[in-house]
MILORO-727025 format. One record per atom (N, C-alpha, C, O): residue in one letter; y, z, x. Coordinates in pm, whole numbers, plus 32768, in hexadecimal, padded with zeros to 4 digits. Atoms other than C-alpha are relative to their C-alpha. Last residue first. Layout:
AYZX...
END
This chain:
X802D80848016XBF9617EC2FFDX801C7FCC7F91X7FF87F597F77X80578032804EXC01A19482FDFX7FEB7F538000X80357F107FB8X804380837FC1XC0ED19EF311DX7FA57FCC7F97X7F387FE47FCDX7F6880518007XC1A41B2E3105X7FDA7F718006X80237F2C804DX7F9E7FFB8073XC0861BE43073X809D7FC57FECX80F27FBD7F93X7FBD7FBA7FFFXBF8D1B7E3177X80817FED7F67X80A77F8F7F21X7FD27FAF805AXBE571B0C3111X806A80718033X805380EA8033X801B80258069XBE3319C031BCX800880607F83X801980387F10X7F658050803FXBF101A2032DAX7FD97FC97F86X80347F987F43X7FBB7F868052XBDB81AE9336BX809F7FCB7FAFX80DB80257F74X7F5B7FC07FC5XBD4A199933C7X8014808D7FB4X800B809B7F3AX801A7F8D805BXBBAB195D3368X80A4803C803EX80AE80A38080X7FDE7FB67F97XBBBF183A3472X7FEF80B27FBAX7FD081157FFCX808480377F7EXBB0D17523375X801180688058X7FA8809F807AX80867FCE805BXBC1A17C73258X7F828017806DX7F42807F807EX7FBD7F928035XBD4C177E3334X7F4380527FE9X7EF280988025X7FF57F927F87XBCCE163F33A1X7FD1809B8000X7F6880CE8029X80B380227FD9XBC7A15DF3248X7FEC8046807AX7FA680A9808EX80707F8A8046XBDEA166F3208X7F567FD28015X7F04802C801EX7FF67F697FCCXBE6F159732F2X7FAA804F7FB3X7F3780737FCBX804D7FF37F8BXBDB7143F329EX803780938012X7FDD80E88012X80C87FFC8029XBDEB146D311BX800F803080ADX801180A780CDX80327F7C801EXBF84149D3198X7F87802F7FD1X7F6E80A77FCAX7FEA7FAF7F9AXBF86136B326BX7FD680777FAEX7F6680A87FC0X805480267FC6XBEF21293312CX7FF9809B8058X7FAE80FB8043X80637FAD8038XBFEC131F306DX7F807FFF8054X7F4380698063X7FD47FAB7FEBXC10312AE313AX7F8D80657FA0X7F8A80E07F9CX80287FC97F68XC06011693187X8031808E7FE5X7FFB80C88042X80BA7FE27FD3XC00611342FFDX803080408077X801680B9807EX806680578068XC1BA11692F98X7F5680388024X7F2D80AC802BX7FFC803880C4XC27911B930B4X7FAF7FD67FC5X7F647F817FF2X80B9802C8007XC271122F325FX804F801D7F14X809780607ECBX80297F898053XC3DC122332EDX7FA27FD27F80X7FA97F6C7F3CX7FF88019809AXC409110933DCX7FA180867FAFX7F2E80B17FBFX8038805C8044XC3CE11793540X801E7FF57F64X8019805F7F25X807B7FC6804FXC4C812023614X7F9A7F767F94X7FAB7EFE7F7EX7FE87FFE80DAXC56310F736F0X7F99803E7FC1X7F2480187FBFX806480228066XC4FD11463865X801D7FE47F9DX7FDD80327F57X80307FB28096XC5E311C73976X7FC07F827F99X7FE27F0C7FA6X809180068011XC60111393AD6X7FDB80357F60X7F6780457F3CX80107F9D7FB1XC788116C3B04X7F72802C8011X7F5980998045X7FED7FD97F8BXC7CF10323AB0X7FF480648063X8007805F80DDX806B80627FB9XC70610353977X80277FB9808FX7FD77F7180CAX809D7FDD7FC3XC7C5114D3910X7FAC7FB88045X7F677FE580A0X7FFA7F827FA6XC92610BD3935X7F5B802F800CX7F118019806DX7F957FDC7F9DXC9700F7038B5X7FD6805F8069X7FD7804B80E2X800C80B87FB3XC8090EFC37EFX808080098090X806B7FDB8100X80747FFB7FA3XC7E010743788X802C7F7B8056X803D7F7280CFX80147F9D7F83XC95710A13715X7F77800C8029X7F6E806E8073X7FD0802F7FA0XC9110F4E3646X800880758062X7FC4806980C7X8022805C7FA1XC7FF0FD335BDX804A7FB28043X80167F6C8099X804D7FC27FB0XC8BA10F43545X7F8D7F8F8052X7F6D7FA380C7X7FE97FCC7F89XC9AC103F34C5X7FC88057804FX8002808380B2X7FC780847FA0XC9070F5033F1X803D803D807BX802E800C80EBX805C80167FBCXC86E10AF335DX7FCF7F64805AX7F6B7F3E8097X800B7F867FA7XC9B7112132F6X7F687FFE8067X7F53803E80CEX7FB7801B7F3CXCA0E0FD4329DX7FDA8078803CX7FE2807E80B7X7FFC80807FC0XC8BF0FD8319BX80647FEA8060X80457FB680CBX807A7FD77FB0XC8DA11443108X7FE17F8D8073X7FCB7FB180E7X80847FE48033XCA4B10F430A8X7F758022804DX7F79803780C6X803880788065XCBA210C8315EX7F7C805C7F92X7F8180D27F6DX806E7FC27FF2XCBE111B732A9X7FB27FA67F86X7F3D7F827F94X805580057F62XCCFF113632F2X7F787FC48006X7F417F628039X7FEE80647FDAXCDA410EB3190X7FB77FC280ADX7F9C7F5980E7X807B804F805EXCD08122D3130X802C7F9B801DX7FBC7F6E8039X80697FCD7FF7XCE1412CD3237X7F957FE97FC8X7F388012800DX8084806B8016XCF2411F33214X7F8680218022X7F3B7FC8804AX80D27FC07FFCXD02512DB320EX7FB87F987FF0X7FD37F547F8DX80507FCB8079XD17711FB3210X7FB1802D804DX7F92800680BEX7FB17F808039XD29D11C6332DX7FA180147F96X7FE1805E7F4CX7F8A80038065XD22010883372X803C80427FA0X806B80257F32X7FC480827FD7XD0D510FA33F1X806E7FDB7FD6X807B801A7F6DX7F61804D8055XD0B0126233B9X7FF57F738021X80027F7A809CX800180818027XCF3912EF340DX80857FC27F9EX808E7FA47F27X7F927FF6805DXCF78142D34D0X7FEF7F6E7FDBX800D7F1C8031X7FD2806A8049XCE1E1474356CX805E7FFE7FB0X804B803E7F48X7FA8800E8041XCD96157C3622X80407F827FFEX80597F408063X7F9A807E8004XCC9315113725X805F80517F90X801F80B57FAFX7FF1803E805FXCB6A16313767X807C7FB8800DX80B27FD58078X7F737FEA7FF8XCABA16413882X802C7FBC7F7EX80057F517F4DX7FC780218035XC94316B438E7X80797FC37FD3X80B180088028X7F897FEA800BXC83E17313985X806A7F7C7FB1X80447F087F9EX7FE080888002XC70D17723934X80937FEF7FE8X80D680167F88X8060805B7FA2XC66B18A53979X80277F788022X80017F358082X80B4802C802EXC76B195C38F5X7FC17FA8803FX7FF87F5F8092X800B7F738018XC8D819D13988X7FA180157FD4X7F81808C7FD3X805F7FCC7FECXC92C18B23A3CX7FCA805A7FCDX7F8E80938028X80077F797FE3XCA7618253985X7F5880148042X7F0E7FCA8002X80B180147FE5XCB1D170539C6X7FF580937FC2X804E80E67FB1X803C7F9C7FBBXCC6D16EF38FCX7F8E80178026X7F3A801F7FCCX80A780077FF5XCD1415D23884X7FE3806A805AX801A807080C9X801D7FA67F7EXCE9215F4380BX7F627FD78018X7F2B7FA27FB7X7FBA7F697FD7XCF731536372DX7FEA8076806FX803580BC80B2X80787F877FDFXCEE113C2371DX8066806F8001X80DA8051801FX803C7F9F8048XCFCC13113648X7F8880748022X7F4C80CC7FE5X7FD97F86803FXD07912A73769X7FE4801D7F60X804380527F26X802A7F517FE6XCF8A123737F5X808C80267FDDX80AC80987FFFX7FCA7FE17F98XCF451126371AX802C8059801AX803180B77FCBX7F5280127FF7XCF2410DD35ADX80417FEA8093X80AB7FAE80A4X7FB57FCA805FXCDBF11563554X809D80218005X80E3807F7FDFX80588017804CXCC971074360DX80A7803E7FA0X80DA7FE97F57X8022807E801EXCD7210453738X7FD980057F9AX80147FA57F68X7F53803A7FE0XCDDF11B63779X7FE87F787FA9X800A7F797F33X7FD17F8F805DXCC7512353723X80677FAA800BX80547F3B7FDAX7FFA804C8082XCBE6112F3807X803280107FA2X80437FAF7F59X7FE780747FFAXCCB611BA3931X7FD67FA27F76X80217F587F36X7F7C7FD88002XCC4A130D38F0X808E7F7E7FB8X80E27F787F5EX7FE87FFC809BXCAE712A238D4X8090800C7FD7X80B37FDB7F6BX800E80758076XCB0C120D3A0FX800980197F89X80487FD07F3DX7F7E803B8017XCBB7135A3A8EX7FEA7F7F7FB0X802D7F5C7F4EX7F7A7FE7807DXCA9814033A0DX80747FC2801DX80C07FB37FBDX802A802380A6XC99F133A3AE4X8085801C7F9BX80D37FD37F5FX7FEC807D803EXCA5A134D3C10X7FDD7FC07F71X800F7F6E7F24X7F5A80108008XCA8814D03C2EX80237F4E7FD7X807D7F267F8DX7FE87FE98078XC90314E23BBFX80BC7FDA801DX81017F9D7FCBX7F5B7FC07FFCXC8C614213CDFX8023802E7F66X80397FDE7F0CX7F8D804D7FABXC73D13CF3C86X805680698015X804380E18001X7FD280477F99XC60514713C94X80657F9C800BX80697F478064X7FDD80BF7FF0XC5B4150F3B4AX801E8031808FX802E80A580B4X801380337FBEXC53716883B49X80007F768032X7FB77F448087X80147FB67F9DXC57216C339DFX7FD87FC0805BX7FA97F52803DX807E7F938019XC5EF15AB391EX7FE08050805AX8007802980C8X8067801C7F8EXC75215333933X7F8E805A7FF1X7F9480D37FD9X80637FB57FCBXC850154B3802X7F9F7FD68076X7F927F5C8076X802280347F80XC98E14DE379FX7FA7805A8034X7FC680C98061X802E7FA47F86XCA4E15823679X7F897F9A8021X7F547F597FC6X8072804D7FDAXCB4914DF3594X7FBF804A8074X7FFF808280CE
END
């Protein structure tokens, strides 16, 4: 599991990741299934990842954790409601579908077009 902070944030990064640390534990057996967490700095945004040994009662329960598309995304709003949103962070926004996601992409390319973008005829890039 990896734990991210956006470039140039303003909190305790040492406190943040331990919360996550902490939820990690809680969310997938307790600590001792955590194994190791490691910050790392080494890009703009730093980072740490969690290893995870998911045994509970002596079994793997690794899809038993983690479930379907739906707990996996029960638990990510709960780790906002626990941890990010204590640390000032935002809930991304709902991922764009259906009219609004077409909609958005008319308005870019109109953009696009209006501005005369050189990205309109590049060869890695077709509308």
């Amino acid at each position: 599991m990896v734990f991210s902070l956006p470039p140039n944030h303003q909190v305790d990064d040492r406190a943040y990741f331990s919360a996550c640390v902490k939820w990690a534990a809680k969310a997938f057996g307790g600590n001792q299934n955590i194994l190791s967490a490691d910050i790392h700095r080494d890009e703009a945004a730093p980072h740490c990842h969690v290893l995870i040994l998911p045994l509970i009662e002596g079994r793997m329960v690794g899809s038993d954790l983690v479930g379907n598309r739906q707990k996996l995304l029960a638990m990510q709003s709960q780790f906002h409601t626990e941890v990010a949103a204590r640390f000032g962070f935002k809930k991304a926004p709902d991922r764009l579908t259906g009219l609004t996601k077409q909609s958005a992409v008319c308005a870019v390319l109109t953009k696009l077009k209006a501005l005369a973008d050189p990205v309109l005829h590049s060869v890695v890039w077709a509308p």
